[in-house]
PDB file as gemmi writes it, atoms N, CA and C in Angstrom:
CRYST1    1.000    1.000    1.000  90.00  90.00  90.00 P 1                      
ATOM      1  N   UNK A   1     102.627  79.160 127.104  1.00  0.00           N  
ATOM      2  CA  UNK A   1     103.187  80.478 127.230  1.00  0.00           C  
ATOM      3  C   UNK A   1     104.698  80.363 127.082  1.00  0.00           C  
ATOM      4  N   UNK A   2     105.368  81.339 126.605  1.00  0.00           N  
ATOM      5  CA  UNK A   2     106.630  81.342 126.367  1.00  0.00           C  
ATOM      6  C   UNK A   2     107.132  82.934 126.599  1.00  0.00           C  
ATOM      7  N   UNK A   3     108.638  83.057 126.973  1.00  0.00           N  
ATOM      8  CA  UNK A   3     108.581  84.420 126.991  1.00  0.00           C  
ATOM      9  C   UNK A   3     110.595  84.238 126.096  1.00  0.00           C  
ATOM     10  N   UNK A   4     110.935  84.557 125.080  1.00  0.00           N  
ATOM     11  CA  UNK A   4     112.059  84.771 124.462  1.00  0.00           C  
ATOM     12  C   UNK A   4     113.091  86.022 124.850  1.00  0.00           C  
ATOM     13  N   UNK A   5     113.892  85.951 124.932  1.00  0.00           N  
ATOM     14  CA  UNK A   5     114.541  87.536 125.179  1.00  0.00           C  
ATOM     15  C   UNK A   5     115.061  87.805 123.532  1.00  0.00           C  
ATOM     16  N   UNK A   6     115.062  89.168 123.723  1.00  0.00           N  
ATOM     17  CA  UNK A   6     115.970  89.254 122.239  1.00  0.00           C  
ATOM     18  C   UNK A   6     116.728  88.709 121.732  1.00  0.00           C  
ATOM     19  N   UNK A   7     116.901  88.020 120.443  1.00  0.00           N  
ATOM     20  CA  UNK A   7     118.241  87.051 119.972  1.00  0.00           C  
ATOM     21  C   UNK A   7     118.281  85.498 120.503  1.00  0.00           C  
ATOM     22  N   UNK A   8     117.115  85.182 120.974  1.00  0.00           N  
ATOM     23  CA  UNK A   8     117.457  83.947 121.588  1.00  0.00           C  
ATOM     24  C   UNK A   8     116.597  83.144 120.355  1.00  0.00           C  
ATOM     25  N   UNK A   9     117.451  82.167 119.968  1.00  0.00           N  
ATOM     26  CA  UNK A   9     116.525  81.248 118.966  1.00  0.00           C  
ATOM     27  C   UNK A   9     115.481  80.338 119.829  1.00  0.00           C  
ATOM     28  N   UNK A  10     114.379  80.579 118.951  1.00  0.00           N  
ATOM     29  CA  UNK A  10     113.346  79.623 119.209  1.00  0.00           C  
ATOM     30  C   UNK A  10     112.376  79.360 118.170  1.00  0.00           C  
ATOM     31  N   UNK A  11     111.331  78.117 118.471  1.00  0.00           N  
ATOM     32  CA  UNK A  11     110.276  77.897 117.334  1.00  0.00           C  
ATOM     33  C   UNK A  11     108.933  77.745 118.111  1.00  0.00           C  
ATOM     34  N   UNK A  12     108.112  77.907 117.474  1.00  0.00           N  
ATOM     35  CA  UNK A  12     106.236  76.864 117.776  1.00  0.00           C  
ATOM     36  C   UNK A  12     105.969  76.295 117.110  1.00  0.00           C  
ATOM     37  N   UNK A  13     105.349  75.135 117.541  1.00  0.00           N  
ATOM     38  CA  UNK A  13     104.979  74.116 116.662  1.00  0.00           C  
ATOM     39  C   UNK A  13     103.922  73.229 117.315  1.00  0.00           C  
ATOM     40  N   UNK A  14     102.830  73.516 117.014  1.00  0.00           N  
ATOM     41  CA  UNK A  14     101.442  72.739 117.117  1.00  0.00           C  
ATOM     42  C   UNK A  14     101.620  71.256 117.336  1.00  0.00           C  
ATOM     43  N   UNK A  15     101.636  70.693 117.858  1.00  0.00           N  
ATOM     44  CA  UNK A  15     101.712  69.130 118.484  1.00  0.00           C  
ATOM     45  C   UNK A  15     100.304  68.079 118.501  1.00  0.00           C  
ATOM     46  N   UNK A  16      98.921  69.710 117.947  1.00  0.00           N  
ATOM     47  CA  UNK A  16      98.031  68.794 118.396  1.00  0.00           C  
ATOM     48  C   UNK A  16      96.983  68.672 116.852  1.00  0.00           C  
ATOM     49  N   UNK A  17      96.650  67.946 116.771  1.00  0.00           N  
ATOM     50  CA  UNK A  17      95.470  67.516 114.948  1.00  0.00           C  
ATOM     51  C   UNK A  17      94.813  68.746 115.032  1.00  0.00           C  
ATOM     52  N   UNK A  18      94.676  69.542 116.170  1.00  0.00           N  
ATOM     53  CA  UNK A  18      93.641  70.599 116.058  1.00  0.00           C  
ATOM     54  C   UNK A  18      94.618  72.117 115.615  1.00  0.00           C  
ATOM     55  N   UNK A  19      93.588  72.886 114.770  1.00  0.00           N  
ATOM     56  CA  UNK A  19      93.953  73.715 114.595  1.00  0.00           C  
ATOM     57  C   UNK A  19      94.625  74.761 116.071  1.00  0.00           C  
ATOM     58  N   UNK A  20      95.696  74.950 115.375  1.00  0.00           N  
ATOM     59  CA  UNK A  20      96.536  76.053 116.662  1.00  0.00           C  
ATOM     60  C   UNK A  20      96.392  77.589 116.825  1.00  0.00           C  
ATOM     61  N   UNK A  21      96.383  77.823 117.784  1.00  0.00           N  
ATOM     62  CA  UNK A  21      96.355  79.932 117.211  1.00  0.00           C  
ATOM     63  C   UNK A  21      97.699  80.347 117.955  1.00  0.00           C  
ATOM     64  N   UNK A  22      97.807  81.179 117.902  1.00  0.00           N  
ATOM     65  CA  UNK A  22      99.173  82.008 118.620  1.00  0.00           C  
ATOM     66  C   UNK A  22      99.201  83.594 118.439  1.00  0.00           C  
ATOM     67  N   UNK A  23      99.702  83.791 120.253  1.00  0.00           N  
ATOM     68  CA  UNK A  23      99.301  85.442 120.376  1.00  0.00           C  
ATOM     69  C   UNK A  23     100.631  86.135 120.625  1.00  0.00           C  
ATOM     70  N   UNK A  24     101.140  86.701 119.813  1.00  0.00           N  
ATOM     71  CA  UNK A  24     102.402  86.916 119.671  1.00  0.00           C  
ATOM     72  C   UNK A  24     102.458  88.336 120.428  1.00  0.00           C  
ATOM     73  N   UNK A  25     102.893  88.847 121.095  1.00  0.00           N  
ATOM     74  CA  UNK A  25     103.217  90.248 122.154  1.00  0.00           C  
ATOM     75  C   UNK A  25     104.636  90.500 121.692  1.00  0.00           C  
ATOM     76  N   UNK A  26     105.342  91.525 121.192  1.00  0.00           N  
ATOM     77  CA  UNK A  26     106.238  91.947 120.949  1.00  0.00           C  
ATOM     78  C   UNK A  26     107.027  93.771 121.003  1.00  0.00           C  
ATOM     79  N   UNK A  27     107.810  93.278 121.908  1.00  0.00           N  
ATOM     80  CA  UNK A  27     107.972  94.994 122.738  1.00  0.00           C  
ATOM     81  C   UNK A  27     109.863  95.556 122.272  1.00  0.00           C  
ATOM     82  N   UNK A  28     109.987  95.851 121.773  1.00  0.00           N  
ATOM     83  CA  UNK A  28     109.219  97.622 121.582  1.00  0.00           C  
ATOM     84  C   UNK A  28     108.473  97.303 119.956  1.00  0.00           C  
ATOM     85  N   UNK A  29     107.202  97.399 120.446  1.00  0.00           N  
ATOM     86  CA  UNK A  29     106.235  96.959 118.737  1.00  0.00           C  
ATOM     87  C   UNK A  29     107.052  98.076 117.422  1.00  0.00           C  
ATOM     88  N   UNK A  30     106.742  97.819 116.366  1.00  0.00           N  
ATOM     89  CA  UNK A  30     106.923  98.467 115.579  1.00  0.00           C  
ATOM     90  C   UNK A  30     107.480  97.442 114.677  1.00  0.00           C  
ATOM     91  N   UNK A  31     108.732  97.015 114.983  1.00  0.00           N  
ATOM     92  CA  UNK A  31     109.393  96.319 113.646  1.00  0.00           C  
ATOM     93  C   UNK A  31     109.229  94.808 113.261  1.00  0.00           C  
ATOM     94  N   UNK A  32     109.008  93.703 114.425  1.00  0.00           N  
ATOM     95  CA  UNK A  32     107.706  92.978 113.999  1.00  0.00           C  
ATOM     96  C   UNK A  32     106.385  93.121 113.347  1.00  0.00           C  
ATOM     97  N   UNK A  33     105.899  93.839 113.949  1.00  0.00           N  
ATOM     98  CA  UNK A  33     104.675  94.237 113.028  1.00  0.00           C  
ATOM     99  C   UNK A  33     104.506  94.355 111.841  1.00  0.00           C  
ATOM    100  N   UNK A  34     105.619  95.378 111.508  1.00  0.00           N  
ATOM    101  CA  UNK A  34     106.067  95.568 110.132  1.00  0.00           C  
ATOM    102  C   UNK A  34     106.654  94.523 109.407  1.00  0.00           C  
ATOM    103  N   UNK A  35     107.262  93.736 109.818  1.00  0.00           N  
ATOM    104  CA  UNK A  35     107.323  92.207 109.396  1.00  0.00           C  
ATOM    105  C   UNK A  35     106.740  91.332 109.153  1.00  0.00           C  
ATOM    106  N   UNK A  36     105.587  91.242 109.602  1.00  0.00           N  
ATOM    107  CA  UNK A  36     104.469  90.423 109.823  1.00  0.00           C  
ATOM    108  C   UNK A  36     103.651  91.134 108.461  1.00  0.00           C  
ATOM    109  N   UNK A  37     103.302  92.623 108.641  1.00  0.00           N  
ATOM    110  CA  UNK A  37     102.484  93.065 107.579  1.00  0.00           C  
ATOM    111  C   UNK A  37     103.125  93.245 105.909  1.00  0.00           C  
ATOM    112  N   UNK A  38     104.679  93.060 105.979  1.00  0.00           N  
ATOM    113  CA  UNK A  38     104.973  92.523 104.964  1.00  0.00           C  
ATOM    114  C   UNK A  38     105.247  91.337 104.041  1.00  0.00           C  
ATOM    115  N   UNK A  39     105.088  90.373 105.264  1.00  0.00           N  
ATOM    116  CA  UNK A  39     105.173  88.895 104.803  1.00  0.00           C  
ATOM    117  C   UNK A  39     103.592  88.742 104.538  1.00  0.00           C  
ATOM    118  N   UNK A  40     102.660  89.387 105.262  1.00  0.00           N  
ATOM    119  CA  UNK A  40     101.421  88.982 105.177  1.00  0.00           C  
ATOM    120  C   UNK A  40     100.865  89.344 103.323  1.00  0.00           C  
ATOM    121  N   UNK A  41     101.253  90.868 103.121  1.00  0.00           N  
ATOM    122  CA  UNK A  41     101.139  91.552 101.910  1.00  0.00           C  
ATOM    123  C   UNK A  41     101.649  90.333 100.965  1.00  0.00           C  
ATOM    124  N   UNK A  42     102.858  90.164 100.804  1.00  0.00           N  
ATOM    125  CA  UNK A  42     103.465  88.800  99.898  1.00  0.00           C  
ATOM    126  C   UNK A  42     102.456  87.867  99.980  1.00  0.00           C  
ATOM    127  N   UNK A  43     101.721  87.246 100.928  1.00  0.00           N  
ATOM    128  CA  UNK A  43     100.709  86.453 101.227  1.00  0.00           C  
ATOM    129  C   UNK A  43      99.759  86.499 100.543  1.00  0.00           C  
ATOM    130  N   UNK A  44      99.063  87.387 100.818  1.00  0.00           N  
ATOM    131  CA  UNK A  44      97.617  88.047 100.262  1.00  0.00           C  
ATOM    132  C   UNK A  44      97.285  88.546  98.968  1.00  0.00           C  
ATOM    133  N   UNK A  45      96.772  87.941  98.131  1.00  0.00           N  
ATOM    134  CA  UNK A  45      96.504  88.137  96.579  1.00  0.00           C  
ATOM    135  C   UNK A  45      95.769  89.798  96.222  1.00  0.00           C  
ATOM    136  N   UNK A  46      95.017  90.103  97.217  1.00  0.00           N  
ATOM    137  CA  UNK A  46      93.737  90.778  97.384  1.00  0.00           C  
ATOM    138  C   UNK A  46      94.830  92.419  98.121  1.00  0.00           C  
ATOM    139  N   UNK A  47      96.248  92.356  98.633  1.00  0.00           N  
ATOM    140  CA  UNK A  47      96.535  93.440  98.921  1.00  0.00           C  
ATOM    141  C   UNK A  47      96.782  93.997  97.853  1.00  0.00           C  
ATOM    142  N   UNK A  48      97.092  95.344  98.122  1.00  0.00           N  
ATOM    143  CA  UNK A  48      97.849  96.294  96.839  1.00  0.00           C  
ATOM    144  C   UNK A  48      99.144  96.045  96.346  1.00  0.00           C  
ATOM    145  N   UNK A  49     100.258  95.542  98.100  1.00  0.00           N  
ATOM    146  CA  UNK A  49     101.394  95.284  97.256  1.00  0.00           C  
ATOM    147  C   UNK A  49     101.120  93.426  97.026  1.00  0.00           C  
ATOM    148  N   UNK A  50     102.170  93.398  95.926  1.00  0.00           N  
ATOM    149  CA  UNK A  50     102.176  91.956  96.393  1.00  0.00           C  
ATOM    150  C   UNK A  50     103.442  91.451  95.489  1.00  0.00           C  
ATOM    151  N   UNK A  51     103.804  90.402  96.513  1.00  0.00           N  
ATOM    152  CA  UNK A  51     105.620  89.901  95.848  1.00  0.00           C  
ATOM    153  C   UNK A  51     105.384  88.722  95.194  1.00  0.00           C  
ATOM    154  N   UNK A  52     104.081  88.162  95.319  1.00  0.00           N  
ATOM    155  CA  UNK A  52     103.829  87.196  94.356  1.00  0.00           C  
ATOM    156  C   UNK A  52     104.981  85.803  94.498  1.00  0.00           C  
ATOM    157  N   UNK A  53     104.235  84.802  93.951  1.00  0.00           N  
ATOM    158  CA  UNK A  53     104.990  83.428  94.192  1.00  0.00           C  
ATOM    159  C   UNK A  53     106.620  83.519  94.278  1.00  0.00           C  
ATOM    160  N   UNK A  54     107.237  82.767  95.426  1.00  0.00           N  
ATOM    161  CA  UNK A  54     108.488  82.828  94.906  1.00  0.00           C  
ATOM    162  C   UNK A  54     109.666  83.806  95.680  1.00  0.00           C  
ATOM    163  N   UNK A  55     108.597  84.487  96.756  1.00  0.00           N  
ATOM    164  CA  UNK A  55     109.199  85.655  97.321  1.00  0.00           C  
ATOM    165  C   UNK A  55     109.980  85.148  98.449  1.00  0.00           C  
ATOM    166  N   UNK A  56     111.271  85.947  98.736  1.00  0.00           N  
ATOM    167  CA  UNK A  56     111.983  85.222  99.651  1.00  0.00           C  
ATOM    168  C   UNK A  56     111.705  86.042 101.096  1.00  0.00           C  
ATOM    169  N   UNK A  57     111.420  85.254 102.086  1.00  0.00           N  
ATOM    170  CA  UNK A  57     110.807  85.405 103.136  1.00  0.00           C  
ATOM    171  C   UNK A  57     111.780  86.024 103.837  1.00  0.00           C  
ATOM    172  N   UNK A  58     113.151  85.103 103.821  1.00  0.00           N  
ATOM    173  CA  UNK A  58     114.233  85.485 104.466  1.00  0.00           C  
ATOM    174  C   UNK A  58     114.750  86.846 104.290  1.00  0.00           C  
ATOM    175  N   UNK A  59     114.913  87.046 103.270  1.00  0.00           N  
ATOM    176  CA  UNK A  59     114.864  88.661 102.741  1.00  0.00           C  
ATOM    177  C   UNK A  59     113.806  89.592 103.467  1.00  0.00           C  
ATOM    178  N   UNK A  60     113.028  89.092 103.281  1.00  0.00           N  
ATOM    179  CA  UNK A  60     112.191  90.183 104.368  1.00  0.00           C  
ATOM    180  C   UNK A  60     112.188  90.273 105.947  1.00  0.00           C  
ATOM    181  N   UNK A  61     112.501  88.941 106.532  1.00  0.00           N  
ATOM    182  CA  UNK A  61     112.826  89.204 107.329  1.00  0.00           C  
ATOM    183  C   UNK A  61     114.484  89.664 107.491  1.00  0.00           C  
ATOM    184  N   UNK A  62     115.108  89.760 107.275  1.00  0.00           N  
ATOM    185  CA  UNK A  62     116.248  90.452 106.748  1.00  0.00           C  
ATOM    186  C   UNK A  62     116.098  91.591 107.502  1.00  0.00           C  
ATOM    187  N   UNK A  63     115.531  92.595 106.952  1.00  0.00           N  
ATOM    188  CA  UNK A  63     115.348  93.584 106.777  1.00  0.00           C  
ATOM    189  C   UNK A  63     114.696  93.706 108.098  1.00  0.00           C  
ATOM    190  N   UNK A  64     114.277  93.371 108.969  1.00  0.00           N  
ATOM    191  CA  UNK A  64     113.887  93.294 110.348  1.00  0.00           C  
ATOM    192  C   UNK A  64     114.954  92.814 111.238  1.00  0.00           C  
ATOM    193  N   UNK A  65     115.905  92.339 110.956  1.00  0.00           N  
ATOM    194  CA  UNK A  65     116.644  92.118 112.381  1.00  0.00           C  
ATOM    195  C   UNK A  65     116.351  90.505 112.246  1.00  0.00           C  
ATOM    196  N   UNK A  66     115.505  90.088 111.842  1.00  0.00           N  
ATOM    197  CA  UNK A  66     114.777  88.529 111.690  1.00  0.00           C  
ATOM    198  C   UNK A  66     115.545  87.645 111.164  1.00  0.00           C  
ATOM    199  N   UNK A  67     116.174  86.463 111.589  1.00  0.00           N  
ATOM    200  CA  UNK A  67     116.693  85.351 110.719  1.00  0.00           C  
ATOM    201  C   UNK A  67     115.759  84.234 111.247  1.00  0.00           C  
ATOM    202  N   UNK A  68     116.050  83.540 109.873  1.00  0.00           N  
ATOM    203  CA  UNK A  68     115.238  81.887 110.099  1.00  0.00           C  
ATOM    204  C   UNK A  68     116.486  81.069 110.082  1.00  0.00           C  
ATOM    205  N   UNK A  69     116.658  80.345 110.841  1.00  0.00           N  
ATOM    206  CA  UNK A  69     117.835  79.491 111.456  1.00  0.00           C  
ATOM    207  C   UNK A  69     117.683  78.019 110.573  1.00  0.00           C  
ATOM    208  N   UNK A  70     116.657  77.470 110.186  1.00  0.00           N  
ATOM    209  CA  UNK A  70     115.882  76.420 109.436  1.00  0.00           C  
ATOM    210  C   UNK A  70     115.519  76.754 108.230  1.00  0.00           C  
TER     211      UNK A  70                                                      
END                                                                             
């Protein structure tokens, strides 16, 4: 379990051979989500949109408030 405050850098990272899951809770919802369902869209061959190989992640998270520090 972990609990982040806004702006505080952090990572996860699976430590174990076994597959990992992670339950992400994020308050006030909305603009994660929307982050998530646009990185996912770029992801997914089978959605309607799609950014196709090559797409910059950072950019999308961008656009959320989101930086990747790594």
């Amino acid at each position: 379990m972990m609990f982040a405050p806004a702006g505080t850098p952090h990572s996860i990272k699976n430590v174990s051979a076994a597959t990992g899951r992670e339950l992400v809770i994020s308050s006030p919802g909305r603009i994660f989500d929307a982050f998530i369902a646009e990185a996912a869209a770029a992801l997914d061959p089978g959605r309607s949109v799609r950014l196709g190989p090559g797409t910059d992640f950072r950019a999308i998270a961008r656009k959320y408030g989101i930086e990747f520090l790594a």
